[in-house]
Backbone and ligand atoms as CSV (ligand in chain L), in Angstrom:
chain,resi,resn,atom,element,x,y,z
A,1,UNK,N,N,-11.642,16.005,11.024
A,1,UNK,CA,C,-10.382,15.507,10.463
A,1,UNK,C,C,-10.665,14.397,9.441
A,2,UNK,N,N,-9.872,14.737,8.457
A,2,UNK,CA,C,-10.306,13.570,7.327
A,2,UNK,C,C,-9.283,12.660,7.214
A,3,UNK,N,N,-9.689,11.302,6.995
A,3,UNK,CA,C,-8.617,10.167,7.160
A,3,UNK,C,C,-8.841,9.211,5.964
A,4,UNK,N,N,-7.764,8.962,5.624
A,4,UNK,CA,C,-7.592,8.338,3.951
A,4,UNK,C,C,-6.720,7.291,4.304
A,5,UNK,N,N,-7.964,5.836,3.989
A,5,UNK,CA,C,-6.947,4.395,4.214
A,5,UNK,C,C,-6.274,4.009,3.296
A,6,UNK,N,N,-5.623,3.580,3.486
A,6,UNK,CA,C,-4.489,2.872,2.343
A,6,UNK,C,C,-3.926,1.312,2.492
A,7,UNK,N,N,-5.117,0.647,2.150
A,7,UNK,CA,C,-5.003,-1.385,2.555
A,7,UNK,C,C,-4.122,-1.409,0.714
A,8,UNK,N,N,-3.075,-2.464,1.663
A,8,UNK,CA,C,-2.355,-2.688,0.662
A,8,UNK,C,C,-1.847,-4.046,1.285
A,9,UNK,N,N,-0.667,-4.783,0.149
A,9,UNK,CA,C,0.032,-6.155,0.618
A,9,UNK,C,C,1.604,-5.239,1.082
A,10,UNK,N,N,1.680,-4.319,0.487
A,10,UNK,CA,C,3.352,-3.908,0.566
A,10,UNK,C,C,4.461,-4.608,0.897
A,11,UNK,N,N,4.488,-5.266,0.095
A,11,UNK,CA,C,5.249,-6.808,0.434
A,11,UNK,C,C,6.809,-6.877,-0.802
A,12,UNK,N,N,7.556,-5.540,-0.804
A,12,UNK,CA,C,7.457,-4.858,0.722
A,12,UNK,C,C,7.311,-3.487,-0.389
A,13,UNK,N,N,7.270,-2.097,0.463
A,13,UNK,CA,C,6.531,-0.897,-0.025
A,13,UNK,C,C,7.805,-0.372,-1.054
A,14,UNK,N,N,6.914,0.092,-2.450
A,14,UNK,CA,C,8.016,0.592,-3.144
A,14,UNK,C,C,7.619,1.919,-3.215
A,15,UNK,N,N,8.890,2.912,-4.340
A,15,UNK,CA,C,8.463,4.048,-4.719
A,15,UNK,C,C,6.702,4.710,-5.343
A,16,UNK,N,N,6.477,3.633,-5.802
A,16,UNK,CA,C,4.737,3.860,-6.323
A,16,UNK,C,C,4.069,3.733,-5.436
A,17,UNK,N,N,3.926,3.185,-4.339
A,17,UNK,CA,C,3.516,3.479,-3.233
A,17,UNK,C,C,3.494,4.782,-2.335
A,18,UNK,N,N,5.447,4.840,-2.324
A,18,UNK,CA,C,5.233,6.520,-1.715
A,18,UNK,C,C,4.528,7.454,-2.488
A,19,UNK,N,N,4.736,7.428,-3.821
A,19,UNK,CA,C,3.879,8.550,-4.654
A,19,UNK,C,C,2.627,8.159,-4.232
A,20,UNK,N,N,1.768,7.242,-4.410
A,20,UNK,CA,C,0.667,7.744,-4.013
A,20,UNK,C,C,0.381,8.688,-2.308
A,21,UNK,N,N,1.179,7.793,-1.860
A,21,UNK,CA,C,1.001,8.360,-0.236
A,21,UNK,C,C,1.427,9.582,-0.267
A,22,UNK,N,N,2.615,10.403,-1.157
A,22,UNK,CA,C,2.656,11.704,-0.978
A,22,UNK,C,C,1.411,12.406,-2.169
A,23,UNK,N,N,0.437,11.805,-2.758
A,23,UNK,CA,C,-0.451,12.491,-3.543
A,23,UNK,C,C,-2.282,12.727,-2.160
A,24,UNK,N,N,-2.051,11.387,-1.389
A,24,UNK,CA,C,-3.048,11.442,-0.728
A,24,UNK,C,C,-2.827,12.444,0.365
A,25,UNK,N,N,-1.467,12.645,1.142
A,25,UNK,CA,C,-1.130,13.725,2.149
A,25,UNK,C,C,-1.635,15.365,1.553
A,26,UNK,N,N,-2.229,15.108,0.155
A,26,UNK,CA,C,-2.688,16.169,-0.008
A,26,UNK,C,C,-3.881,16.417,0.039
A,27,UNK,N,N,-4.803,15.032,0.166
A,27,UNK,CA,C,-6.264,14.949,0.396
A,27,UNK,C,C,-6.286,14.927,1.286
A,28,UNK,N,N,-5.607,14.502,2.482
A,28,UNK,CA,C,-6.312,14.128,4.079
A,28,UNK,C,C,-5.203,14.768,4.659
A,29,UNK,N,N,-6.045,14.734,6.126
A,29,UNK,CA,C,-5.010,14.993,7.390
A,29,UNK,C,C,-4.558,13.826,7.987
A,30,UNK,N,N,-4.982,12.838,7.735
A,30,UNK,CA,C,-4.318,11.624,8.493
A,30,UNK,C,C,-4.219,10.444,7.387
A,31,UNK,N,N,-3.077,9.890,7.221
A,31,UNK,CA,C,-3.249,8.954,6.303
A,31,UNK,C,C,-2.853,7.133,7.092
A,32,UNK,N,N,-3.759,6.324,7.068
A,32,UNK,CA,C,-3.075,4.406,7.417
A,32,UNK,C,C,-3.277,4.128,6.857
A,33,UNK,N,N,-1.777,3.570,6.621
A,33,UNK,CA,C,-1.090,2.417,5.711
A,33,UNK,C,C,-1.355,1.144,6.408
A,34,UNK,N,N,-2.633,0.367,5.816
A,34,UNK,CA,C,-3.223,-0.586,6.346
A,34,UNK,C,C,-2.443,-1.564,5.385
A,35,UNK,N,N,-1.497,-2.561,6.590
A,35,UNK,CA,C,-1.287,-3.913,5.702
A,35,UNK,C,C,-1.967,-4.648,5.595
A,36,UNK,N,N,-2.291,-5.969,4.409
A,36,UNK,CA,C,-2.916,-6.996,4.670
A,36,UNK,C,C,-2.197,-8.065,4.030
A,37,UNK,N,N,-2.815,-9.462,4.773
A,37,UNK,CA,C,-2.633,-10.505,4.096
A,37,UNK,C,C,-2.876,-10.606,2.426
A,38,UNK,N,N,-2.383,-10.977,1.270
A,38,UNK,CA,C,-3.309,-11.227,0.265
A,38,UNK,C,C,-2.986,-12.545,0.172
A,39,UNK,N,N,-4.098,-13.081,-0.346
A,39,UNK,CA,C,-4.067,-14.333,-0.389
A,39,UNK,C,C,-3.648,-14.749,-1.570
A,40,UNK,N,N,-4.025,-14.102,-2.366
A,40,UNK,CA,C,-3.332,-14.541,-3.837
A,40,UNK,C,C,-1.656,-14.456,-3.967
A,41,UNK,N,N,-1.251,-14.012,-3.164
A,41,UNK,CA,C,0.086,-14.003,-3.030
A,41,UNK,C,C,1.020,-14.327,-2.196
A,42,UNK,N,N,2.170,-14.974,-2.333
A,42,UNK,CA,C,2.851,-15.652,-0.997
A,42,UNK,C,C,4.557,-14.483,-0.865
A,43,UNK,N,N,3.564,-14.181,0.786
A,43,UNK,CA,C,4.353,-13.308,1.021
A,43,UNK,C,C,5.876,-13.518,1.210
A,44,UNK,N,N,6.966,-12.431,1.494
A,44,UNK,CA,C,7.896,-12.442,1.829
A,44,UNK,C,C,8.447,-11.769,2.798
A,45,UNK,N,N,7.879,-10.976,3.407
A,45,UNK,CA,C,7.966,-10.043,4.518
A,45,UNK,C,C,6.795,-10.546,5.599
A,46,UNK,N,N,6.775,-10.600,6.485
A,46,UNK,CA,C,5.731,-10.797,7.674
A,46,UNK,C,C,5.085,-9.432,8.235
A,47,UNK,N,N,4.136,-9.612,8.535
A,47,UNK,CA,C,3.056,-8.587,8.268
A,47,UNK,C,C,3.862,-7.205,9.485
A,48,UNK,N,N,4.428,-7.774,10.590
A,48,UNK,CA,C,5.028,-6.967,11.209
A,48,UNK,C,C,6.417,-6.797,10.833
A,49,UNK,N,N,6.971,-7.530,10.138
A,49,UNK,CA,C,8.292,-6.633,9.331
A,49,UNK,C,C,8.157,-5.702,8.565
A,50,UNK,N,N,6.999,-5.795,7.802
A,50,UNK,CA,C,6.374,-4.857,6.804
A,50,UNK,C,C,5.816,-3.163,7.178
A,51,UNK,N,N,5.278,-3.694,8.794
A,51,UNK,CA,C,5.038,-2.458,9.510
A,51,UNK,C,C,6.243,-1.515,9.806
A,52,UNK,N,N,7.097,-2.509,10.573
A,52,UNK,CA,C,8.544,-2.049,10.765
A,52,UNK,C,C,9.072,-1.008,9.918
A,53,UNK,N,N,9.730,-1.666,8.334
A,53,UNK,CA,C,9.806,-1.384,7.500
A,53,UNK,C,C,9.318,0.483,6.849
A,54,UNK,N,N,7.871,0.613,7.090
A,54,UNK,CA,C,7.053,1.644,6.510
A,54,UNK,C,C,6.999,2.109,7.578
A,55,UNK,N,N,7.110,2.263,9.291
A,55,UNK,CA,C,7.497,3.085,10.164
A,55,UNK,C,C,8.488,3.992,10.517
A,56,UNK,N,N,9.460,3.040,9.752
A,56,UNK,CA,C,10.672,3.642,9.701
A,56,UNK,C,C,10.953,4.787,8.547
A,57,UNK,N,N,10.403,4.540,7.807
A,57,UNK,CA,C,10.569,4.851,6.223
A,57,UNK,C,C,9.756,6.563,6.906
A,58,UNK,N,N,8.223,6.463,7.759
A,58,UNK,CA,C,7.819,7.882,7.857
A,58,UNK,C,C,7.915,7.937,9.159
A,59,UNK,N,N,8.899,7.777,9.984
A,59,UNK,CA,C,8.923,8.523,11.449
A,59,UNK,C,C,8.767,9.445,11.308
A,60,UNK,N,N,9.260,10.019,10.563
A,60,UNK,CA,C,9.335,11.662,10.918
A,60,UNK,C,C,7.877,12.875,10.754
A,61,UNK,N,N,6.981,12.037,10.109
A,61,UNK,CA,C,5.731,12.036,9.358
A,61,UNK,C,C,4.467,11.828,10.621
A,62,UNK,N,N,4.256,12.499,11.298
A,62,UNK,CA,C,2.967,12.151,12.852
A,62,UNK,C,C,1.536,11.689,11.818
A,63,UNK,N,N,1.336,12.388,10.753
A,63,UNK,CA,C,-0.186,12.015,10.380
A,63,UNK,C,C,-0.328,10.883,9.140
A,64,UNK,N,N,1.221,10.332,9.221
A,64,UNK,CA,C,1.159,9.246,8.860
A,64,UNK,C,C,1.952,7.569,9.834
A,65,UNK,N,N,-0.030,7.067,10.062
A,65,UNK,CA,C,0.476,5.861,11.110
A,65,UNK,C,C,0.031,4.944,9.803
A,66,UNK,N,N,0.758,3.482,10.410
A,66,UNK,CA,C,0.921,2.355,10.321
A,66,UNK,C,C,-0.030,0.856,11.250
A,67,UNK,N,N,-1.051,0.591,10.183
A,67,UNK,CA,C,-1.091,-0.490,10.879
A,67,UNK,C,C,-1.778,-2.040,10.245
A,68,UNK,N,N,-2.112,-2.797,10.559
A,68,UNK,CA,C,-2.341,-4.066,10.321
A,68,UNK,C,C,-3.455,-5.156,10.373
A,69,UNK,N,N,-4.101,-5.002,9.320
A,69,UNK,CA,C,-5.719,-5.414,9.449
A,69,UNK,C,C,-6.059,-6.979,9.455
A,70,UNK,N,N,-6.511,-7.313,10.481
A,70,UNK,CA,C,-6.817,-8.501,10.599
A,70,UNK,C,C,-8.686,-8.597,10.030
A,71,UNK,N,N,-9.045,-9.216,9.157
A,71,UNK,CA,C,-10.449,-9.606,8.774
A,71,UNK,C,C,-10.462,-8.610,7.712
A,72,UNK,N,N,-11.587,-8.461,7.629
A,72,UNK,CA,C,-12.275,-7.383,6.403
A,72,UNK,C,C,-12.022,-5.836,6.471
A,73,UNK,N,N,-11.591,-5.519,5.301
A,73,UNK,CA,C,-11.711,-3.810,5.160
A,73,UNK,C,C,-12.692,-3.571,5.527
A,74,UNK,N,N,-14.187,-3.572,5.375
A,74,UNK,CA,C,-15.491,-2.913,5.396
A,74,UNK,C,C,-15.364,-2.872,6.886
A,75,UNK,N,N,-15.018,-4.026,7.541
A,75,UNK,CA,C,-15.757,-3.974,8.760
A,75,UNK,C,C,-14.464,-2.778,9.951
A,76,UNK,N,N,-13.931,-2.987,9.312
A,76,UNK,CA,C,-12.682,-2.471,9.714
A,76,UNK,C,C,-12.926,-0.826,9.851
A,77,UNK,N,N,-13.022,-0.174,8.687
A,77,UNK,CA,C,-13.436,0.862,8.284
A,77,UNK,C,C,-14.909,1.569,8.976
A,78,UNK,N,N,-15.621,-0.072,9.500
A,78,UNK,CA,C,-16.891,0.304,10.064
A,78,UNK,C,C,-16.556,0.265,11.863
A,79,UNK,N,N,-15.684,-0.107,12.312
A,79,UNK,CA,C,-15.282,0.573,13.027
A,79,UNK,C,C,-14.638,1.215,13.914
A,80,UNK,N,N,-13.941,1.650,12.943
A,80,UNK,CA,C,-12.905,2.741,13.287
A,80,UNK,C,C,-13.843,3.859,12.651
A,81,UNK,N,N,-14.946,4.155,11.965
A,81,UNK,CA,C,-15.675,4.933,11.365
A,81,UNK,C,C,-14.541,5.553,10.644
A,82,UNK,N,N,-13.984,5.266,9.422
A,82,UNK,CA,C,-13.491,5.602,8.387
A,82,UNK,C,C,-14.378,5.734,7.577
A,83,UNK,N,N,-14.129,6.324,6.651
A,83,UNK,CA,C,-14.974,6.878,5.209
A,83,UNK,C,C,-14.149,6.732,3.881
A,84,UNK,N,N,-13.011,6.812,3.769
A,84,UNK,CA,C,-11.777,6.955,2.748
A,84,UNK,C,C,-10.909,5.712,2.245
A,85,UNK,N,N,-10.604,5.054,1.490
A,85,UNK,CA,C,-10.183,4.198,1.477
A,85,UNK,C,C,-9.399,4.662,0.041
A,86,UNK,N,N,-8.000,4.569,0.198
A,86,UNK,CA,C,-6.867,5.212,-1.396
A,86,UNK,C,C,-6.586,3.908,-2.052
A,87,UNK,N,N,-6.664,4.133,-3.158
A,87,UNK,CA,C,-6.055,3.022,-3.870
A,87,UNK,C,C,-5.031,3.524,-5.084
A,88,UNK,N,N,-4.278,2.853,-5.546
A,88,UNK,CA,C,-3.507,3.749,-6.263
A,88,UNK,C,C,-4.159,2.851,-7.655
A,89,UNK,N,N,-3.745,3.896,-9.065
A,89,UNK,CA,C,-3.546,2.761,-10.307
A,89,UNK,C,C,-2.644,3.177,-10.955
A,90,UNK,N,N,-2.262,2.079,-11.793
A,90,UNK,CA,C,-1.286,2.029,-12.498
A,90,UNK,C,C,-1.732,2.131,-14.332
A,91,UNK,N,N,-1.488,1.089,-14.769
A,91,UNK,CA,C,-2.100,0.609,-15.872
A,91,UNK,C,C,-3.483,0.460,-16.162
A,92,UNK,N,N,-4.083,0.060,-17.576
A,92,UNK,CA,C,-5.550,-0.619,-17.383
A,92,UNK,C,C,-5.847,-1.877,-16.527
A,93,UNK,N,N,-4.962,-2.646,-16.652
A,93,UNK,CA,C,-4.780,-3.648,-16.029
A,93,UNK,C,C,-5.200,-3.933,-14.362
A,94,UNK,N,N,-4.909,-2.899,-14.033
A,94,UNK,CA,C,-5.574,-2.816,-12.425
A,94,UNK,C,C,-6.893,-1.827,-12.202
A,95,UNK,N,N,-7.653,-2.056,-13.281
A,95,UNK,CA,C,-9.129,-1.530,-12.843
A,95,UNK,C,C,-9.777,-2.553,-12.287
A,96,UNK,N,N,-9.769,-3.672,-13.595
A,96,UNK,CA,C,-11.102,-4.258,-13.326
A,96,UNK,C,C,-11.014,-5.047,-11.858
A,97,UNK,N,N,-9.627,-5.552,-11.188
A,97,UNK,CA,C,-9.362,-5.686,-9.774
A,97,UNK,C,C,-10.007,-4.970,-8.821
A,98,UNK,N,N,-9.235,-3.723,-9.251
A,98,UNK,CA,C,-9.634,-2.335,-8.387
A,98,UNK,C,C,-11.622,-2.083,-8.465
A,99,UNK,N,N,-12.043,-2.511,-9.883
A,99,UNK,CA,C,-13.307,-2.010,-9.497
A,99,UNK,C,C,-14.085,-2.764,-8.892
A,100,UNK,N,N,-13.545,-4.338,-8.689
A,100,UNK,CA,C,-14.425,-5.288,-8.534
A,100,UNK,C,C,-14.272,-5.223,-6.548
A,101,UNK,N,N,-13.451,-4.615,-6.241
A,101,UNK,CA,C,-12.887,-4.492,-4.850
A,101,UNK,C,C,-13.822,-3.187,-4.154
A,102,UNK,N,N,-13.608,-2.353,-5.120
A,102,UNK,CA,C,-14.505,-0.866,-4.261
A,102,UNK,C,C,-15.613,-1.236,-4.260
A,103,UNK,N,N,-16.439,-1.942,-5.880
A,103,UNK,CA,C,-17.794,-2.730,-5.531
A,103,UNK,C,C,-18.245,-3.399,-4.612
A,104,UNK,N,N,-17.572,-4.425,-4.092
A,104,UNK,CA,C,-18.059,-5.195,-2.987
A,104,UNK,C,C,-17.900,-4.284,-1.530
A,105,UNK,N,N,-16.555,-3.404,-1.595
A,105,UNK,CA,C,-16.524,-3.042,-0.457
A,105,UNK,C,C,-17.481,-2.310,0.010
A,106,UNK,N,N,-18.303,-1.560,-0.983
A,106,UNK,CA,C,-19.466,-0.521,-0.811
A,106,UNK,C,C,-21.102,-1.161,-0.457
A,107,UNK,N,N,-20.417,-2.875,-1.209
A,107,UNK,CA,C,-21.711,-3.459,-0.923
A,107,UNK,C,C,-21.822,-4.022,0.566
A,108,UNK,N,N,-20.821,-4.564,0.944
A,108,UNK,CA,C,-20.380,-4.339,2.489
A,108,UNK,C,C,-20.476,-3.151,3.807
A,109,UNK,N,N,-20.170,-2.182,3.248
A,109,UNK,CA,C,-20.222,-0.930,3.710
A,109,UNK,C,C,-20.582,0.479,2.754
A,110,UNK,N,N,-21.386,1.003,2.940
A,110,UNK,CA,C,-22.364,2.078,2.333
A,110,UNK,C,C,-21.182,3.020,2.617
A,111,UNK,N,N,-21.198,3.364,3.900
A,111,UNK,CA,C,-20.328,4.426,3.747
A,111,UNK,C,C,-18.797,4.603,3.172
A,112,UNK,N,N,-18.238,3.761,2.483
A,112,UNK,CA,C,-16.906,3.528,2.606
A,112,UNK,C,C,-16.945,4.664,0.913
A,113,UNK,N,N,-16.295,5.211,0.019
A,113,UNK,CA,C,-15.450,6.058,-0.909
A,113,UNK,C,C,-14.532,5.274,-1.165
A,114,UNK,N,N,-14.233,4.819,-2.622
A,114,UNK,CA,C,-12.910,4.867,-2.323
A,114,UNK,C,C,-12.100,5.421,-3.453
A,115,UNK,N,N,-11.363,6.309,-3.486
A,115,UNK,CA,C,-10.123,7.427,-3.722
A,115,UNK,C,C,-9.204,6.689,-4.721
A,116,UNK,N,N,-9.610,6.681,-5.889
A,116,UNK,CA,C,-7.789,6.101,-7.007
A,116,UNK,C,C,-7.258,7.493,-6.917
A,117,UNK,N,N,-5.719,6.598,-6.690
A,117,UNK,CA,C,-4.725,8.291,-7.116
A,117,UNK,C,C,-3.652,7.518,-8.573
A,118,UNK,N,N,-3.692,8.279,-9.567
A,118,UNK,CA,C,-2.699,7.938,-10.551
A,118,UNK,C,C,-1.404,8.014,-10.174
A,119,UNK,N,N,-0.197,7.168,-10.652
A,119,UNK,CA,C,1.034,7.407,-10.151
A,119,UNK,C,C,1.594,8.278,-11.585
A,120,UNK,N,N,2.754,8.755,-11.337
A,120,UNK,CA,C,3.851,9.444,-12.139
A,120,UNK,C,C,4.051,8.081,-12.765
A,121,UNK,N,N,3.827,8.109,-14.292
A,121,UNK,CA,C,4.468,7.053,-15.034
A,121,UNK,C,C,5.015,6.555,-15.399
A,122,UNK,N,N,6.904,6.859,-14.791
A,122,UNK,CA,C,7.446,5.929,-14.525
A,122,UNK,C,C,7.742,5.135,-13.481
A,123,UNK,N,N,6.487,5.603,-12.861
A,123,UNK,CA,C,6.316,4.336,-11.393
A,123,UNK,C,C,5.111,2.811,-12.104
A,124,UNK,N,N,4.859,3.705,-13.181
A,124,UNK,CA,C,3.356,2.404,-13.684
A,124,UNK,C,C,4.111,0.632,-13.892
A,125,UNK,N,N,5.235,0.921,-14.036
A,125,UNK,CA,C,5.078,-0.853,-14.077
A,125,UNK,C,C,6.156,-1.469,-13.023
A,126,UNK,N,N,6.004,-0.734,-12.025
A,126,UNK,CA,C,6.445,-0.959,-10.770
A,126,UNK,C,C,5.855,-1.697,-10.045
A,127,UNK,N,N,6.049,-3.230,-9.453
A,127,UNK,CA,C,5.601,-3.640,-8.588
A,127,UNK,C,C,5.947,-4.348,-7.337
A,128,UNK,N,N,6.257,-4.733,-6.504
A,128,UNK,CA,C,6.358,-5.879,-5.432
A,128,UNK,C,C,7.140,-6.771,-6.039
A,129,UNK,N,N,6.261,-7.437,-7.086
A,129,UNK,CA,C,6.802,-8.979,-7.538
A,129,UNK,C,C,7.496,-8.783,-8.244
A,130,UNK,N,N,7.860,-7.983,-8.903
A,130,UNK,CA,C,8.720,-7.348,-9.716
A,130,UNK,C,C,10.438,-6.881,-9.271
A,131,UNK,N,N,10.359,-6.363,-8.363
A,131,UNK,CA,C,11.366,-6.388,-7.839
A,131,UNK,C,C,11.966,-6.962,-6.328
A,132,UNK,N,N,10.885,-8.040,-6.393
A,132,UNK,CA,C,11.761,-9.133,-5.354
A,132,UNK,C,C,12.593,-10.058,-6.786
A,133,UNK,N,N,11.791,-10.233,-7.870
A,133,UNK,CA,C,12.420,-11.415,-9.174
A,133,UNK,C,C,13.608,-10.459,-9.032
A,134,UNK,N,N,14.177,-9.284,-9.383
A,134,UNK,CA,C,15.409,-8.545,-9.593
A,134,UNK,C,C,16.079,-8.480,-8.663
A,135,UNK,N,N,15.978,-8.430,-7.833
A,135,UNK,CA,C,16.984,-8.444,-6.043
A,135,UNK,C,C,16.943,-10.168,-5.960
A,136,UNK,N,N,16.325,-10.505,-6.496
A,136,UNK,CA,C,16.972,-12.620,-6.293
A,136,UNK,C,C,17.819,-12.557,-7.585
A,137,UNK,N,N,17.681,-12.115,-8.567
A,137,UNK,CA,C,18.704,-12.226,-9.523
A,137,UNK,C,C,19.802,-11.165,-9.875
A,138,UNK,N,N,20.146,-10.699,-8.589
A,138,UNK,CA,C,21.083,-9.347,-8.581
A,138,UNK,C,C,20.804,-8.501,-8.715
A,139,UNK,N,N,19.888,-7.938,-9.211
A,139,UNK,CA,C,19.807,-6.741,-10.077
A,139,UNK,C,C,19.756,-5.654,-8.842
A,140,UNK,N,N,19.715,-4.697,-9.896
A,140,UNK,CA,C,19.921,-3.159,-9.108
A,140,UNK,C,C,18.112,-2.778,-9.309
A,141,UNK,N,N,17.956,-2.127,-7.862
A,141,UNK,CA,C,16.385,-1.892,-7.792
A,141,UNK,C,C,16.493,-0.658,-7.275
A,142,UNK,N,N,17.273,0.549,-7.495
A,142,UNK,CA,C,17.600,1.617,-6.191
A,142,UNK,C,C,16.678,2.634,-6.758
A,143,UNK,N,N,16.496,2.622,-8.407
A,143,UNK,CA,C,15.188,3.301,-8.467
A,143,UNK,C,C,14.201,3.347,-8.165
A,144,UNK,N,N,13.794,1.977,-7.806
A,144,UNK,CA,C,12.271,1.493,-7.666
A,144,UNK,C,C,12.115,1.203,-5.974
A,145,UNK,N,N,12.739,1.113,-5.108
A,145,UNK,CA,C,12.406,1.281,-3.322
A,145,UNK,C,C,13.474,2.281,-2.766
A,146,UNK,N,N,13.634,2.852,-1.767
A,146,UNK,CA,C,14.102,3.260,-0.699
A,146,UNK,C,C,15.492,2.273,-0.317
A,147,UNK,N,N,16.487,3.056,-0.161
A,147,UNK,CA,C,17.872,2.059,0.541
A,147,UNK,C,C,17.654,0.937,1.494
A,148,UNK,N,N,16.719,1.879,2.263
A,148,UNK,CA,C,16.586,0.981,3.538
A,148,UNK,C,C,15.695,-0.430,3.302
A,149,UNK,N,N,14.320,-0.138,1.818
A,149,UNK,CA,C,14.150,-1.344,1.742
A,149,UNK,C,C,14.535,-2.106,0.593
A,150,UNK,N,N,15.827,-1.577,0.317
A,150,UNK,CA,C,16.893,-2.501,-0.652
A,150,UNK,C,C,17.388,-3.540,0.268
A,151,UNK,N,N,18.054,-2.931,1.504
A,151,UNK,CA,C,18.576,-3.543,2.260
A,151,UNK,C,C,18.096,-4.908,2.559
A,152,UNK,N,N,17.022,-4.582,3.418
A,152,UNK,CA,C,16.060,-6.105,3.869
A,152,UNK,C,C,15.742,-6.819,3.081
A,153,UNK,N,N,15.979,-6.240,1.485
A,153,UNK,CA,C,15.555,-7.218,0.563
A,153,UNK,C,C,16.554,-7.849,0.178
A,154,UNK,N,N,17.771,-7.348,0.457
A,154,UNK,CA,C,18.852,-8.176,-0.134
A,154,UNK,C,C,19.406,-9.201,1.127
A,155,UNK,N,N,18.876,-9.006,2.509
A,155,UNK,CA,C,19.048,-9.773,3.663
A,155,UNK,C,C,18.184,-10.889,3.536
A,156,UNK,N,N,17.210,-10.748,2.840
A,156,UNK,CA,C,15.823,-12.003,2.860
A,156,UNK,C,C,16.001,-12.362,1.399
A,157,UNK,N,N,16.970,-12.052,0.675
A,157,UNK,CA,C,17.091,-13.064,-0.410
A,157,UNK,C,C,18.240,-13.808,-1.110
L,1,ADP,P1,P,-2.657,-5.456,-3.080
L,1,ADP,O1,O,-2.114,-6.840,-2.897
L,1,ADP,O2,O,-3.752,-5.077,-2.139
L,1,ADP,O3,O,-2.952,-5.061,-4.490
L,1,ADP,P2,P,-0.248,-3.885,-3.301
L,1,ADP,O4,O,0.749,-3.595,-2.226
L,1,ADP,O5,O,0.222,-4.673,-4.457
L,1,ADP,O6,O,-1.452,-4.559,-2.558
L,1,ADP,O7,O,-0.889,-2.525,-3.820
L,1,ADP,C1,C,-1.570,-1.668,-2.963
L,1,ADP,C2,C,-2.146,-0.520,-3.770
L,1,ADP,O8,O,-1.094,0.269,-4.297
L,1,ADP,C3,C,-2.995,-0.942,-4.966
L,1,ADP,O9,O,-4.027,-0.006,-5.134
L,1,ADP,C4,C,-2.028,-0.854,-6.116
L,1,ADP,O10,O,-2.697,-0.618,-7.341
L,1,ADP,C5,C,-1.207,0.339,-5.697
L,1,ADP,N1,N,0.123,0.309,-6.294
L,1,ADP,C6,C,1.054,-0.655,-6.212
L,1,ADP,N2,N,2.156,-0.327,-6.917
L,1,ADP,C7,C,1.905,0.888,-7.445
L,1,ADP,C8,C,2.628,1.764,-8.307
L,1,ADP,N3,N,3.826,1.444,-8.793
L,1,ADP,N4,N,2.041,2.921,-8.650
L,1,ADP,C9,C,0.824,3.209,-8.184
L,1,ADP,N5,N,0.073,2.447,-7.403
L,1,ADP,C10,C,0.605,1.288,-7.039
């Protein structure tokens, strides 16, 4: 069985997110949506609202679980013996992030892959921070998340 991680902040998960996750359900049989802390960023969702949130969103979905990484991807991945690790991209703008991340992670862990999936391009300048600034200043975001996480966003802001 092949299993394809997906460490992200999803703070909180938008449509570019699901696209990738429905592009990887085509690479693997099992896909986790691994949350994490990022540090570069101050969250707004708590790491288990966030779970909440993206549980709800795929109940209906068995080979897609949810869960919540405390410490390092590598080691994480090392063991649970994962091999897969998805990342999505967007723009140019998120390579040199993205490459400087699979680099170390590989230098950490040999065995780890890790998987870019391109999004549909009008998900590319979709982000998190992006549409928490538009849901604090009214705006309409119904293109860019799920109802349900319009909702919580308009409860937490
Ligand atoms: P992180 O803080 O780890 O970058 P994010 O939740 O911002 O976490 O992103 C997780 C992954 O999803 C990253 O690989 C990011 O490039 C990707 N991603 C985020 N938004 C989109 C989008 N709109 N389209 C495609 N990929 C995206």
């Amino acid at each position: 069985m092949k299993t394809g991680v997906y460490p992200g902040s999803f703070d909180p998960i938008t449509f570019g997110h699901i696209d990738i996750i429905e592009r990887a359900e085509k690479l693997f049989d099992e896909i986790i949506i691994l949350i994490a802390e990022n540090r570069r960023k101050q969250a707004l969702f708590s790491l288990e609202e966030r779970k909440e949130i993206i549980e709800e969103l795929f109940k209906e979905k068995k080979h897609i679980k949810v869960e919540i990484l405390d410490g390092l991807l590598a080691e994480y991945m090392k063991e649970k013996n994962h091999k897969f690790v998805v990342r999505g991209l967007r723009a140019i703008s998120d390579f040199e992030y993205e490459f400087q991340h699979s680099t170390i992670n590989k230098e950490l862990n040999k065995e780890i892959e890790t998987v870019f999936l391109m999004t549909e391009p009008k998900y590319f300048y979709i982000n998190s921070s992006l549409i928490k600034e538009i849901v604090a200043l009214k705006g309409n975001v119904k293109e860019f998340v799920p109802k349900a996480v319009e909702n919580k966003l308009r409860e937490k802001l």
